[in-house]
PDB file of N, CA, C and O in Angstrom:
ATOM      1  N   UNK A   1     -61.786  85.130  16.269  1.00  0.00           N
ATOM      2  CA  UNK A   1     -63.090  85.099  16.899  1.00  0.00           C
ATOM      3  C   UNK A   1     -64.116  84.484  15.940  1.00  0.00           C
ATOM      4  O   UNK A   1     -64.071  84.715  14.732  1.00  0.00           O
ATOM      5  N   UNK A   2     -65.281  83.491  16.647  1.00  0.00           N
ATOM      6  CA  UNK A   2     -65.922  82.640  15.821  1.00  0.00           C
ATOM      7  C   UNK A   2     -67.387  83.794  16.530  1.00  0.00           C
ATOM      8  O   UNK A   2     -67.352  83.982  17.746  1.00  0.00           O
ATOM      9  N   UNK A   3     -68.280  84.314  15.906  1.00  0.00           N
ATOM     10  CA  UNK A   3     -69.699  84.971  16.379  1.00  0.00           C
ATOM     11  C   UNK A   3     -70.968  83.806  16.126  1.00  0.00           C
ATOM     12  O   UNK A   3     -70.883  83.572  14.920  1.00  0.00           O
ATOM     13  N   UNK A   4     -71.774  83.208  16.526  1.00  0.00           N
ATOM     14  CA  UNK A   4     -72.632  82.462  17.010  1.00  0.00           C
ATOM     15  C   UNK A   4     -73.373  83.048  17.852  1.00  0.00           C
ATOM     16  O   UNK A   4     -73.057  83.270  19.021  1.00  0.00           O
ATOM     17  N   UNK A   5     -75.044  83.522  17.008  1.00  0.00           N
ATOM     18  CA  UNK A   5     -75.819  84.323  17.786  1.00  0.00           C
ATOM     19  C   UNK A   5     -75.360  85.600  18.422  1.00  0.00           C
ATOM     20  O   UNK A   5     -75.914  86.311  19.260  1.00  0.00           O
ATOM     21  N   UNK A   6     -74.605  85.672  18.021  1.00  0.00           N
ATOM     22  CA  UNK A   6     -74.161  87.077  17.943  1.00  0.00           C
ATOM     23  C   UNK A   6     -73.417  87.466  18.895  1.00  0.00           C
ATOM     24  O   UNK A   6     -73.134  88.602  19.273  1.00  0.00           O
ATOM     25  N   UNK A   7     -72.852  85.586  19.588  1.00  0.00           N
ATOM     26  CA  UNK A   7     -71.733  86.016  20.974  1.00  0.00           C
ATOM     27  C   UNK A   7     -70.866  85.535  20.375  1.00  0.00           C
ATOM     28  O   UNK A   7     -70.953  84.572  19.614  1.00  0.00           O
ATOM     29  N   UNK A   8     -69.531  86.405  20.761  1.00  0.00           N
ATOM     30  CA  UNK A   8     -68.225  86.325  19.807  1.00  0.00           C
ATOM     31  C   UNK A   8     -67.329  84.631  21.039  1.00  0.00           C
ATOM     32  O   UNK A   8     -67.393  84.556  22.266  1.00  0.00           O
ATOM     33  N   UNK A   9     -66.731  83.748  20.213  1.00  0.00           N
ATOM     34  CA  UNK A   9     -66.216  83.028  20.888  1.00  0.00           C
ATOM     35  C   UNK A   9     -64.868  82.925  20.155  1.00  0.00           C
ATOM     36  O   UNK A   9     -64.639  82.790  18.954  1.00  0.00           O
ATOM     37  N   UNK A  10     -63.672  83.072  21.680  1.00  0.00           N
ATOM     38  CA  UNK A  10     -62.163  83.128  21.053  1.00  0.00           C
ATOM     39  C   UNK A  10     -61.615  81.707  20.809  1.00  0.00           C
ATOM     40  O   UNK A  10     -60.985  81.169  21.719  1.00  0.00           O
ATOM     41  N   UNK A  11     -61.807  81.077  19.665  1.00  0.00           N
ATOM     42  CA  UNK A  11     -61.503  80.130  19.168  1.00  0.00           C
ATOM     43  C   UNK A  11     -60.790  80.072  17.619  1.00  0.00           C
ATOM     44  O   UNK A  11     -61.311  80.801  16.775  1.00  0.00           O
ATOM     45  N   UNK A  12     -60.066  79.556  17.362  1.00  0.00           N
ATOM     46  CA  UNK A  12     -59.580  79.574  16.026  1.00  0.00           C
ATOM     47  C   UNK A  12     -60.206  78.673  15.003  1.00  0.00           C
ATOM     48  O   UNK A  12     -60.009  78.780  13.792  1.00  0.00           O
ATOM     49  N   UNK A  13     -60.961  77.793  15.565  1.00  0.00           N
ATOM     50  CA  UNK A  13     -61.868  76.601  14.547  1.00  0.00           C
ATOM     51  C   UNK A  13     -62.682  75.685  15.305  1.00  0.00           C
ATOM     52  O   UNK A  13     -62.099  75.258  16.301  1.00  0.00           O
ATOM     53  N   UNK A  14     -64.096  75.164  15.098  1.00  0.00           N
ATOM     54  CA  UNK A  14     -64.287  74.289  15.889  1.00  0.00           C
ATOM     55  C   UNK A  14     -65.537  73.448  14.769  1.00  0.00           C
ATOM     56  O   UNK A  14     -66.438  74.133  14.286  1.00  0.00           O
ATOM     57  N   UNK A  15     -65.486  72.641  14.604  1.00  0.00           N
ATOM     58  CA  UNK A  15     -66.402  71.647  14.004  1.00  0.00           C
ATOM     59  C   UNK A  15     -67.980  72.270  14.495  1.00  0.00           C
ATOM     60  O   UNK A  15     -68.321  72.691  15.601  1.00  0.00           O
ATOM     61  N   UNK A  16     -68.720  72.157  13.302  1.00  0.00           N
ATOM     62  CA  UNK A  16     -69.913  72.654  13.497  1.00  0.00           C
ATOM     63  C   UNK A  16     -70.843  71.745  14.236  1.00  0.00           C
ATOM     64  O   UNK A  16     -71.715  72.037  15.054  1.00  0.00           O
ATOM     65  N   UNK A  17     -70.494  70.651  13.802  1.00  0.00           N
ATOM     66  CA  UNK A  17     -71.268  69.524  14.730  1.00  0.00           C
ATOM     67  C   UNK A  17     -70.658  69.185  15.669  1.00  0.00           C
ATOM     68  O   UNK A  17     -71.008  68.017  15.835  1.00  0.00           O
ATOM     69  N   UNK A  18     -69.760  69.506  16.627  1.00  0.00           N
ATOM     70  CA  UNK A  18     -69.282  69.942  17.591  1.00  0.00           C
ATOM     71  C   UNK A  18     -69.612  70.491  18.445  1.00  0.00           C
ATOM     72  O   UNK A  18     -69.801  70.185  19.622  1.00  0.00           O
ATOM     73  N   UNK A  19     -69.736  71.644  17.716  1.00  0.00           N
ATOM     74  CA  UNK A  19     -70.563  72.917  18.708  1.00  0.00           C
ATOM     75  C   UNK A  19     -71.535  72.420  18.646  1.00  0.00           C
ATOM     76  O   UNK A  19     -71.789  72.244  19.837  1.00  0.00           O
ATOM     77  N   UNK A  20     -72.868  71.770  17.743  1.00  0.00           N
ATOM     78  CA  UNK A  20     -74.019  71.500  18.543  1.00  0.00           C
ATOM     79  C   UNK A  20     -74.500  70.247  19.216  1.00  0.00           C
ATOM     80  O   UNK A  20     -75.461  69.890  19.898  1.00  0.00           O
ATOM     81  N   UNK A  21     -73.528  69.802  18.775  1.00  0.00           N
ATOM     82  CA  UNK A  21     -73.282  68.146  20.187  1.00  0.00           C
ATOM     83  C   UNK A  21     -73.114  69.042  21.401  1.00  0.00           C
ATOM     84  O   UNK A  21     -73.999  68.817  22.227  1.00  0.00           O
ATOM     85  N   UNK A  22     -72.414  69.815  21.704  1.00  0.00           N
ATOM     86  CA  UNK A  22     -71.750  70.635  23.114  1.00  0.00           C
ATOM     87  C   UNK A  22     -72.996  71.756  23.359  1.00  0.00           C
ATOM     88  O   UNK A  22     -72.742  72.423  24.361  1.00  0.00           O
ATOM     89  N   UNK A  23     -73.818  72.006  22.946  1.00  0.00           N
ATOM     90  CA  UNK A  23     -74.946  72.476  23.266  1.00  0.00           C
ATOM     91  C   UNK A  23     -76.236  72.108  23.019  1.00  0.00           C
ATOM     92  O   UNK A  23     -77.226  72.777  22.723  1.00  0.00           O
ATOM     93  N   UNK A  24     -76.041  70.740  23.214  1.00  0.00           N
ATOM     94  CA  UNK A  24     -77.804  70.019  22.865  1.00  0.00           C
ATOM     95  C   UNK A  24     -78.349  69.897  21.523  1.00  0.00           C
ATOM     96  O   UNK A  24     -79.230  69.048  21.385  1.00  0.00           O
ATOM     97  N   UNK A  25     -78.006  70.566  20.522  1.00  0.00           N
ATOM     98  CA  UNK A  25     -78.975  70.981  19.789  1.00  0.00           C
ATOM     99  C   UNK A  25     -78.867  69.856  18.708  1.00  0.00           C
ATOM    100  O   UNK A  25     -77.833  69.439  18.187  1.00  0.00           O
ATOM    101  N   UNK A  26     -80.415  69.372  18.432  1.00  0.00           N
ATOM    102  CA  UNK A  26     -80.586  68.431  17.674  1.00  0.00           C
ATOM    103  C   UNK A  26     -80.953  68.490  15.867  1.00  0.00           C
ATOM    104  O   UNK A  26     -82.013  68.732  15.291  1.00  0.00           O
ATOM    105  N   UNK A  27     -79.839  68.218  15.432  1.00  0.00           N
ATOM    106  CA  UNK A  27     -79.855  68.875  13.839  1.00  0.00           C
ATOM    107  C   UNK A  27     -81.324  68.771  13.058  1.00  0.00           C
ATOM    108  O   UNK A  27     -81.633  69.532  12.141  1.00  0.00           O
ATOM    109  N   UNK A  28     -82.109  67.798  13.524  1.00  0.00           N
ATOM    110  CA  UNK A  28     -83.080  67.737  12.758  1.00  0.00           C
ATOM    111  C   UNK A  28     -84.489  69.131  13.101  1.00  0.00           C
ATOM    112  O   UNK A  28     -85.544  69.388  12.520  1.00  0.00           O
ATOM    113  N   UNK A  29     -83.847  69.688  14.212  1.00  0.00           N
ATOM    114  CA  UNK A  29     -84.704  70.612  15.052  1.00  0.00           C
ATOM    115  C   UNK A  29     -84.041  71.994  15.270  1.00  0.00           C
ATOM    116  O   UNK A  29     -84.296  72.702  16.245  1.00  0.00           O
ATOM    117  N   UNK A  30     -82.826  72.455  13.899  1.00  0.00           N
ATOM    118  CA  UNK A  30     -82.673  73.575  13.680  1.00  0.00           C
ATOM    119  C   UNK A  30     -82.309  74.158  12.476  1.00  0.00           C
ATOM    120  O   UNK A  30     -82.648  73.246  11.722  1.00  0.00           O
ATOM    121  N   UNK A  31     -81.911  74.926  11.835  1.00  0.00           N
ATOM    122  CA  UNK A  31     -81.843  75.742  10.304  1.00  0.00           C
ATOM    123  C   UNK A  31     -80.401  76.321  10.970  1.00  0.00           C
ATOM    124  O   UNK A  31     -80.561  76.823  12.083  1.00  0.00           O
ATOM    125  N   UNK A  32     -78.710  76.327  10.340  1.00  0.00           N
ATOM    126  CA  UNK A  32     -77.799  76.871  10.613  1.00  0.00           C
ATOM    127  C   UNK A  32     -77.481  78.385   9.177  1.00  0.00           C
ATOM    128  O   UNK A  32     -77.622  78.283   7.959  1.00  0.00           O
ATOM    129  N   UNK A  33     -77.131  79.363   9.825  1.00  0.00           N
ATOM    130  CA  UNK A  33     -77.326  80.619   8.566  1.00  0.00           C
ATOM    131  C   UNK A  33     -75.379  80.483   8.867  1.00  0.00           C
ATOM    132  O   UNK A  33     -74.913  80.661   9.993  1.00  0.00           O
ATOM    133  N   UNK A  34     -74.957  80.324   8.285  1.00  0.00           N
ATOM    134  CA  UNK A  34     -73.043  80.293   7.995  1.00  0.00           C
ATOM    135  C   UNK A  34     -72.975  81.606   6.763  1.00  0.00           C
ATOM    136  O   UNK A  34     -73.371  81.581   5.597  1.00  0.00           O
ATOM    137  N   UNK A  35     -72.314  82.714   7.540  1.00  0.00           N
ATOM    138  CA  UNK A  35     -71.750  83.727   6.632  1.00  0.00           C
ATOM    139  C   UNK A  35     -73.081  83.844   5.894  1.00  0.00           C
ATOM    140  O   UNK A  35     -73.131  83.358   4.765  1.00  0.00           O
ATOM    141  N   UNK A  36     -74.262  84.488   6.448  1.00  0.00           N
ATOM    142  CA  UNK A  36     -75.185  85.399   5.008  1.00  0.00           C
ATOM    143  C   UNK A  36     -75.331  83.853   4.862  1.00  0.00           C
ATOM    144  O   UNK A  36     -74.480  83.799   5.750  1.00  0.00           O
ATOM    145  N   UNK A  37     -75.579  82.639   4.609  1.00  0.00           N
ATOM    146  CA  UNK A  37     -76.017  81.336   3.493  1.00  0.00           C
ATOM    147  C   UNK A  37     -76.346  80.102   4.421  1.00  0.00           C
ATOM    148  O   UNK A  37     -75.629  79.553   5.258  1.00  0.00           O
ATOM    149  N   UNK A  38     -77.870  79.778   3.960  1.00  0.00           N
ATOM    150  CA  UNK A  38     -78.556  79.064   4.618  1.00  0.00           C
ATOM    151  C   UNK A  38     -77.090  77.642   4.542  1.00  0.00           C
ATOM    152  O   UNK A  38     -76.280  77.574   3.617  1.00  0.00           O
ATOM    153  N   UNK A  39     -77.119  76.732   5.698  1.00  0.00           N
ATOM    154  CA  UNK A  39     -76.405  75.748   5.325  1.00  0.00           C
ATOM    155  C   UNK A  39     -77.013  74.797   5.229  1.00  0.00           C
ATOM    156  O   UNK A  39     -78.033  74.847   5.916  1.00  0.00           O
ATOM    157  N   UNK A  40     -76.837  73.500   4.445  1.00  0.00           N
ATOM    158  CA  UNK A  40     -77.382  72.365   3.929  1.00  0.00           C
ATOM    159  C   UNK A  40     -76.932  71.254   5.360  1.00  0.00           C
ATOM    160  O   UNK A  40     -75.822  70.846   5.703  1.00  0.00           O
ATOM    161  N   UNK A  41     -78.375  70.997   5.989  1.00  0.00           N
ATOM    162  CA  UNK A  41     -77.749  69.525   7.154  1.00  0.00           C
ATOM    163  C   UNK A  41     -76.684  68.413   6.660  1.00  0.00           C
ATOM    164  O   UNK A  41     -76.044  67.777   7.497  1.00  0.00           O
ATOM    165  N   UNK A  42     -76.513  68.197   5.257  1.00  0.00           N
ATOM    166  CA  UNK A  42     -75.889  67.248   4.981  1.00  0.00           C
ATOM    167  C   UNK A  42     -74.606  67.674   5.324  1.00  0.00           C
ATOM    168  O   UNK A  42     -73.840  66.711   5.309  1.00  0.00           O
ATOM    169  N   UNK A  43     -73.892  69.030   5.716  1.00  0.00           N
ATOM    170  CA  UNK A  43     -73.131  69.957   5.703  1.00  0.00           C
ATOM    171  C   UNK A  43     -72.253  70.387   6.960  1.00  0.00           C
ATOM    172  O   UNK A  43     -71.183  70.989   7.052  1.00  0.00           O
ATOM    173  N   UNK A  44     -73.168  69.814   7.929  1.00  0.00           N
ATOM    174  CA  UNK A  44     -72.722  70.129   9.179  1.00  0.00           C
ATOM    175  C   UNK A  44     -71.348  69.378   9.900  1.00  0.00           C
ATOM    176  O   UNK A  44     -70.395  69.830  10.534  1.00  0.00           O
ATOM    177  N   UNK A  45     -71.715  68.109   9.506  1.00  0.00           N
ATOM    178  CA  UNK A  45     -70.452  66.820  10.102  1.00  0.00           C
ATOM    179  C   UNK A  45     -69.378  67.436   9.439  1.00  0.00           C
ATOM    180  O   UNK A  45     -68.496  67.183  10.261  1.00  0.00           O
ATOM    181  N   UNK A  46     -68.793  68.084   8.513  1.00  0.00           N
ATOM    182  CA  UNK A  46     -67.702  68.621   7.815  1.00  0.00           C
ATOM    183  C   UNK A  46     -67.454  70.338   7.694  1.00  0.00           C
ATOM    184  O   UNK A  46     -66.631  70.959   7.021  1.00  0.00           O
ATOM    185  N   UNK A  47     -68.292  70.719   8.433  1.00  0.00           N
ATOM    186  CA  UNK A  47     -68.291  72.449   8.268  1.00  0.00           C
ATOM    187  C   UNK A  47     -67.324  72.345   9.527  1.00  0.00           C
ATOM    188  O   UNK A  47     -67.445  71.648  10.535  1.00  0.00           O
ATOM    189  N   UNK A  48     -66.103  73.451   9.087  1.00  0.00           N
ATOM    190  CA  UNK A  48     -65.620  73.807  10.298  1.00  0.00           C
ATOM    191  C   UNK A  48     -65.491  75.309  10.335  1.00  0.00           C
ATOM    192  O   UNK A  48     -64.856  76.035   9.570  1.00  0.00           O
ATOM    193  N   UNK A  49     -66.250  75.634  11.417  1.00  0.00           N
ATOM    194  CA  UNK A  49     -65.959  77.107  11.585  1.00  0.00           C
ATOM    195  C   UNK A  49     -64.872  77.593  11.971  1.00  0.00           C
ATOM    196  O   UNK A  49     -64.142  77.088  12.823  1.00  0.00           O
ATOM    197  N   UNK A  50     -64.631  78.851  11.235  1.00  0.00           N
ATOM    198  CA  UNK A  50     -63.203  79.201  11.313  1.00  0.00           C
ATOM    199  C   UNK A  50     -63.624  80.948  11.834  1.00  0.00           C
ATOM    200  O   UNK A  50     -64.733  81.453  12.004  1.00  0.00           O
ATOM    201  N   UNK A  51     -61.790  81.740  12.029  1.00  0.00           N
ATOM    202  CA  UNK A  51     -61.734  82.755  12.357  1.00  0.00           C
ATOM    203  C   UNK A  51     -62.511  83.481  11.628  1.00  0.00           C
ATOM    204  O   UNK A  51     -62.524  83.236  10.422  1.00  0.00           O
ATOM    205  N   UNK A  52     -63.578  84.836  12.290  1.00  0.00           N
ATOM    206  CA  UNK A  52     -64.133  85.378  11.377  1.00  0.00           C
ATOM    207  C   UNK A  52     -65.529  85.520  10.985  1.00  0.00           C
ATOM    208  O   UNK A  52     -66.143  86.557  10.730  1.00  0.00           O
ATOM    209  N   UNK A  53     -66.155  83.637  10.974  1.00  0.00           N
ATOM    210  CA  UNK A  53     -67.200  83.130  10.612  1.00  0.00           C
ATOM    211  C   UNK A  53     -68.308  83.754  12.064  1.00  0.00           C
ATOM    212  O   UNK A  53     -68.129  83.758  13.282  1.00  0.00           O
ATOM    213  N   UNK A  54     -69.235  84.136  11.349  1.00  0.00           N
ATOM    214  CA  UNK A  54     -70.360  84.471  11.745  1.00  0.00           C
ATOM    215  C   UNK A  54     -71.684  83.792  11.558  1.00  0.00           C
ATOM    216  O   UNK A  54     -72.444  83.929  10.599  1.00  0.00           O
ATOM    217  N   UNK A  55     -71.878  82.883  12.839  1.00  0.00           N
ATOM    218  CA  UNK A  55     -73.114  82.066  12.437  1.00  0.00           C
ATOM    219  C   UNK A  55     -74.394  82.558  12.820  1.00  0.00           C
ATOM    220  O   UNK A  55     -74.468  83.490  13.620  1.00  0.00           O
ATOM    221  N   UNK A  56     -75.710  81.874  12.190  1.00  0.00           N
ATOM    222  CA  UNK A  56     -76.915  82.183  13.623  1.00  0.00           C
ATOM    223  C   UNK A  56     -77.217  80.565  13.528  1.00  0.00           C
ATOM    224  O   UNK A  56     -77.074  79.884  12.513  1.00  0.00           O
ATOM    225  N   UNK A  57     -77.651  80.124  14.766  1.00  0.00           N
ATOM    226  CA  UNK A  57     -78.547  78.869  14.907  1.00  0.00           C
ATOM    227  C   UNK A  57     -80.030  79.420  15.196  1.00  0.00           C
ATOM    228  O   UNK A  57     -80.327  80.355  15.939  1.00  0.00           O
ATOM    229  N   UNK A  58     -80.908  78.595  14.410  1.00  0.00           N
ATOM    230  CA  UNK A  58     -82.362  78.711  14.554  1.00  0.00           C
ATOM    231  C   UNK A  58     -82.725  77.602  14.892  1.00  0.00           C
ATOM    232  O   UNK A  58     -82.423  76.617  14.218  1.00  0.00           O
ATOM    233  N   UNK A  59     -83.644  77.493  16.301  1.00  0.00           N
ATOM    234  CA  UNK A  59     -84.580  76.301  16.510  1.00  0.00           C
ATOM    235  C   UNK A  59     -85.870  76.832  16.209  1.00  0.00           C
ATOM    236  O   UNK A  59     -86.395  77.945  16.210  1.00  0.00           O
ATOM    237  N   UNK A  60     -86.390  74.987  15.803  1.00  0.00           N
ATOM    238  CA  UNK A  60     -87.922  75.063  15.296  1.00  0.00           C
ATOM    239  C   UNK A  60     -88.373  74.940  16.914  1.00  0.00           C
ATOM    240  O   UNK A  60     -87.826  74.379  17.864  1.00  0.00           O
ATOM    241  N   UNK A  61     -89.737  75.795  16.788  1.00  0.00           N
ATOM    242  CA  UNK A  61     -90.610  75.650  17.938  1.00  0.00           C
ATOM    243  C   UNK A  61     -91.944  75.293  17.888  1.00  0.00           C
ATOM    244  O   UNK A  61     -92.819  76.092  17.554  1.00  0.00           O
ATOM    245  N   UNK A  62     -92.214  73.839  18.281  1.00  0.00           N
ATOM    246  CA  UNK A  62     -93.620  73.992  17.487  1.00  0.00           C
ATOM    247  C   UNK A  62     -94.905  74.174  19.136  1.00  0.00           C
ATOM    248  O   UNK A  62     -94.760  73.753  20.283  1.00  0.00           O
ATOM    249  N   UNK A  63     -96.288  75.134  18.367  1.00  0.00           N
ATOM    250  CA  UNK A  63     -97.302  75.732  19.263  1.00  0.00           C
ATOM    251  C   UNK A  63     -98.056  76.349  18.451  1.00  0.00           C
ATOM    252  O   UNK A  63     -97.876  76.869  17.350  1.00  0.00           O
ATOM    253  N   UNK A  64     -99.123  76.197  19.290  1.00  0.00           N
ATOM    254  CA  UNK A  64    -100.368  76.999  18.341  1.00  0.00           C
ATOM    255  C   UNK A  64    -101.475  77.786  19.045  1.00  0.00           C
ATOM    256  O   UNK A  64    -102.348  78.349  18.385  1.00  0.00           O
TER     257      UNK A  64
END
């Protein structure tokens, strides 16, 4: 099980930039937390999440 936002998904590995190609999300317009540790954007095209891994995705929202 891969946890992402805190919904568990039964997968054994899936490319991090993967998952956010497959859900919109535009790297320059979020902060990824991998296991407890901020991750570096340069980081994403080669992160593969594995069994276990517990992510959060954060989008920026901008308003005032």
């Amino acid at each position: 099980m891969i946890t992402i936002n805190g919904e568990q998904f039964d997968l054994q590995e899936i490319k991090l930039s993967d998952y956010l190609n497959e859900k919109n999300l535009k790297p320059e317009r979020i902060a990824v937390e991998l296991n407890g540790k901020i991750l570096p954007k340069s980081k994403y095209n080669e992160t593969i999440l594995k069994d276990g891994d517990k992510a959060e995705v954060v989008s920026f929202v901008g308003g005032g």
